[in-house]
N, C-alpha and C positions, 0 to 999 in steps of 0.2 A: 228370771233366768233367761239368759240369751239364746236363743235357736240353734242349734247346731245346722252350718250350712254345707250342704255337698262338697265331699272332698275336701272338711276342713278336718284335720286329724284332731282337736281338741272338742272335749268334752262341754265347751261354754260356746263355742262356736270359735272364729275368726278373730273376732272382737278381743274373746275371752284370752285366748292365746298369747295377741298380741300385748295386752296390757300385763299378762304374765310376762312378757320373753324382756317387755319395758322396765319390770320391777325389778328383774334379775340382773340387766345391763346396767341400772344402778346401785345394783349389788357389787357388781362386777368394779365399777369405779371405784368405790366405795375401798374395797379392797385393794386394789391396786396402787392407790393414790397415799395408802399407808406402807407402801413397801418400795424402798429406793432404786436399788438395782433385781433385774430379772435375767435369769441367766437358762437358758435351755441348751441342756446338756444331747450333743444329737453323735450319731455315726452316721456312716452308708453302709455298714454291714454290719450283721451281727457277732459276739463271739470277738470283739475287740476291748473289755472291760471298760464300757461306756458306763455304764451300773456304778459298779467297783469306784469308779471316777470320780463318777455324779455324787455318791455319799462322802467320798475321801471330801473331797472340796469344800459340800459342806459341812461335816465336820471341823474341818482345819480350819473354815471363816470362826464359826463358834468358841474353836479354842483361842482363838487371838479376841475373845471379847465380842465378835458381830454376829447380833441378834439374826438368825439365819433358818429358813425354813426349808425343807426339802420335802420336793410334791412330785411322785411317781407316778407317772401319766403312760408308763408303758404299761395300760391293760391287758393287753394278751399275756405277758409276760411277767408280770412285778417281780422285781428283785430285790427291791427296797427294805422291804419288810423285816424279808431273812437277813439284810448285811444288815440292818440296825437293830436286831436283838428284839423283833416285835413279835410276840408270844400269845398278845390277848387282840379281841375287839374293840376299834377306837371308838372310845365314846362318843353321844350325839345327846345335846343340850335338848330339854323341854320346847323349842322352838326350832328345831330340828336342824342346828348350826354344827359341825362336826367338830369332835375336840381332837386337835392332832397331837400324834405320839411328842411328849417330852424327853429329849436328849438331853441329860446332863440341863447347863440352865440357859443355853442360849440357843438350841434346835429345838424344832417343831418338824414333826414328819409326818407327812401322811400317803399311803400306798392303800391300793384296790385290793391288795392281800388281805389288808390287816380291815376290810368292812366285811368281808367272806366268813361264814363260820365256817365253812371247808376249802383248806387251804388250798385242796388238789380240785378245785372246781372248774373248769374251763370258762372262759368270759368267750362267750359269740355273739359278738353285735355287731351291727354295721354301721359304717360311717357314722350318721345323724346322731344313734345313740351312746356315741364316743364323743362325738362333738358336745351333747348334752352331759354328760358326765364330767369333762374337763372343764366345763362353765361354772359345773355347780361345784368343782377341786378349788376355784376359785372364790365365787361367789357365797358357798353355803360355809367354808371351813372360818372359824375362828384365828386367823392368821396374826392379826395385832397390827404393830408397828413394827418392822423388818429391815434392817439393813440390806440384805439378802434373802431373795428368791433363790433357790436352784432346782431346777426342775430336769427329772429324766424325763426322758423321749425313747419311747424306743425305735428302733435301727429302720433307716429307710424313708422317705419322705411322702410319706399317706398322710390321711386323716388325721393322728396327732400331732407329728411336727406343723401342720399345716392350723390345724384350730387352735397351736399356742400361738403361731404367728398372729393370726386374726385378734383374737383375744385377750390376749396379756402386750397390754401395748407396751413398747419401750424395750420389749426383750431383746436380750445379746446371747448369738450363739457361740457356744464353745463344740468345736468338731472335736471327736475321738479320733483316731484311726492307729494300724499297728506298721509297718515298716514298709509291708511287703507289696506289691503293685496292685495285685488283685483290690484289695482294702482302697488303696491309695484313689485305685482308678472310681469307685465308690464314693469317695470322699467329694471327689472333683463334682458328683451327682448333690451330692449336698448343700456345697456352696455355692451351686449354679441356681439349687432351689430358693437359699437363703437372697439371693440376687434378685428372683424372682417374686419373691412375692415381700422382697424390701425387711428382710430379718439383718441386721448389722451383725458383725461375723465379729467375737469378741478376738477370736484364735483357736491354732490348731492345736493341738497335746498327741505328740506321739508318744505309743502305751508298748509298754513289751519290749524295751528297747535293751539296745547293750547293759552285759551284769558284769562281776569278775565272778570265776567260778570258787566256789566257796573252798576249796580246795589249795588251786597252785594259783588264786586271784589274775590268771590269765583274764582279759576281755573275751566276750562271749558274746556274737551276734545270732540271735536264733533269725534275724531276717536282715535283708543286706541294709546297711546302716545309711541312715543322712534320708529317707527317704521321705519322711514328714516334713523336715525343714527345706525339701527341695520342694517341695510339690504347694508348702505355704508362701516362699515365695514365688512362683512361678503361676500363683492363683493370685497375690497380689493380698494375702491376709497374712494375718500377724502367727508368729509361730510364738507359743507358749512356754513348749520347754518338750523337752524325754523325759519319759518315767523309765525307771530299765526295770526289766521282768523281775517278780521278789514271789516267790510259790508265798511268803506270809503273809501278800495278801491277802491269796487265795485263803488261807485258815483266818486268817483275822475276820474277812468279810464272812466265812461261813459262821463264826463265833458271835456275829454280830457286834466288832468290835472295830469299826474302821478308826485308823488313822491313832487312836486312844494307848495302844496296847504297843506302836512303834517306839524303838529308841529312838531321842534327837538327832542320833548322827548315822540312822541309818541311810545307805543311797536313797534308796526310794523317798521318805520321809524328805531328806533334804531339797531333793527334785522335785516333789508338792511344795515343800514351802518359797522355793523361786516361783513355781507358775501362781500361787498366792499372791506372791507378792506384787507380778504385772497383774492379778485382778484386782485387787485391792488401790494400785497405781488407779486404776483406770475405773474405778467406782464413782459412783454419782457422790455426791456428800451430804 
């Protein structure tokens, strides 16, 4: 057994550690190398239905046939769990590889909620031990062969957005944001990060956007309108599309039924299946 040496935080020593973090990084290929496109679903605020998004998308890849996984790396936060109807603990193989929750037959999800036996448990870790968790979201989970990755992020550009950068090479960011400046001015932090440490920016999705009121089908701006598609050209990335505000999101995500439970021709619904359709364009093959 190898000596534990000063100030080496592993139990085998230095040695030991390193030859672990080398097993893991071939883990990490390993995994990667079976999965086409990676998509990291980010905001700069929170409270924009970056969440809500990140499942619609991949669900709606899944109903069109593409084997699609979704990995919930907002651990402060998981929201995943709840919007996909995940009630039990996800399983973990005799070799201690994680079985991710089965959507229907072509999603795989897996969320920090759903390895908690108490759901109202707070996660306090810091950096390194966030860093180590989203290694092993990758490396240790039974992912397959994937068309699609989609991965939430939660809001703001720390330690997660930044360890999927590093680690899941190849990934494209898709920004949320909602109309209003405040948001917007946040966004501009995000794709200056995606700049920064060389994340390709898939495009933006403005959320919450004009509805007709269900009523006298007047237009309805809850926030002053065109301000996502001005601010994705005037940052020089691709604009996705408007979602406009639908409260059945709001129930369908708390029912854990995203995207499933919509009619074909509702606004919303049809406004996902355009911003599908440029991800889909613009997919590895």
């Amino acid at each position: 057994m190898s000596e534990k040496k000063e100030g080496c935080p592993t139990s085998g020593g230095c040695s030991g550690g390193n030859a672990a973090m080398a097993m893991q990084d071939k883990l990490i290929e390993s995994s990667l190398t079976k999965i086409k496109n990676k998509l990291v679903v980010m905001s700069g605020k929170g409270g924009v239905g970056k969440s809500s998004i990140a499942a619609n998308i991949a669900a709606g890849l899944a109903k069109r046939g593409h084997k699609t996984g979704l990995l919930d790396v907002d651990l402060h936060g998981p929201s995943i769990a709840c919007i996909m109807g995940i009630k039990v603990m996800l399983d973990v193989t005799p070799d201690n590889f994680i079985v991710p929750w089965k959507y229907g037959d072509n999603l795989k999800v897996v969320s920090m909620q759903a390895l908690m036996p108490e759901k109202d448990t707070a996660v306090i870790w810091r950096g390194p031990a966030k860093h180590g968790v989203i290694r092993q979201f990758i490396a240790d989970v039974e992912w397959g062969d994937l068309d699609f990755l989609v991965i939430d992020s939660p809001p703001g550009t720390g330690d997660e957005p930044l360890t999927v950068a590093q680690v899941v090479t190849g990934a494209r960011a898709v920004i949320v944001a909602t109309p209003q400046e405040v948001a917007l001015a946040d966004v501009r932090k995000s794709i200056s990060f995606c700049a920064t440490v060389g994340l390709k920016v898939e495009g933006l999705i403005e959320n919450m956007g004009s509805f007709a009121c269900p009523h006298c089908e007047k237009k309805i701006d809850l926030f002053p309108a065109g301000g996502g598609q001005f601010t994705a050209k005037k940052m020089g990335i691709p604009y996705l599309g408007s979602l406009p505000f639908d409260p059945n999101v709001v129930r369908a995500c708390d029912q854990g039924l995203p995207v499933a439970n919509f009619k074909a021709d509702s606004p919303f619904v049809t406004a996902l299946d355009e911003i599908i359709d440029k991800i889909e364009k613009n997919a590895v093959a």
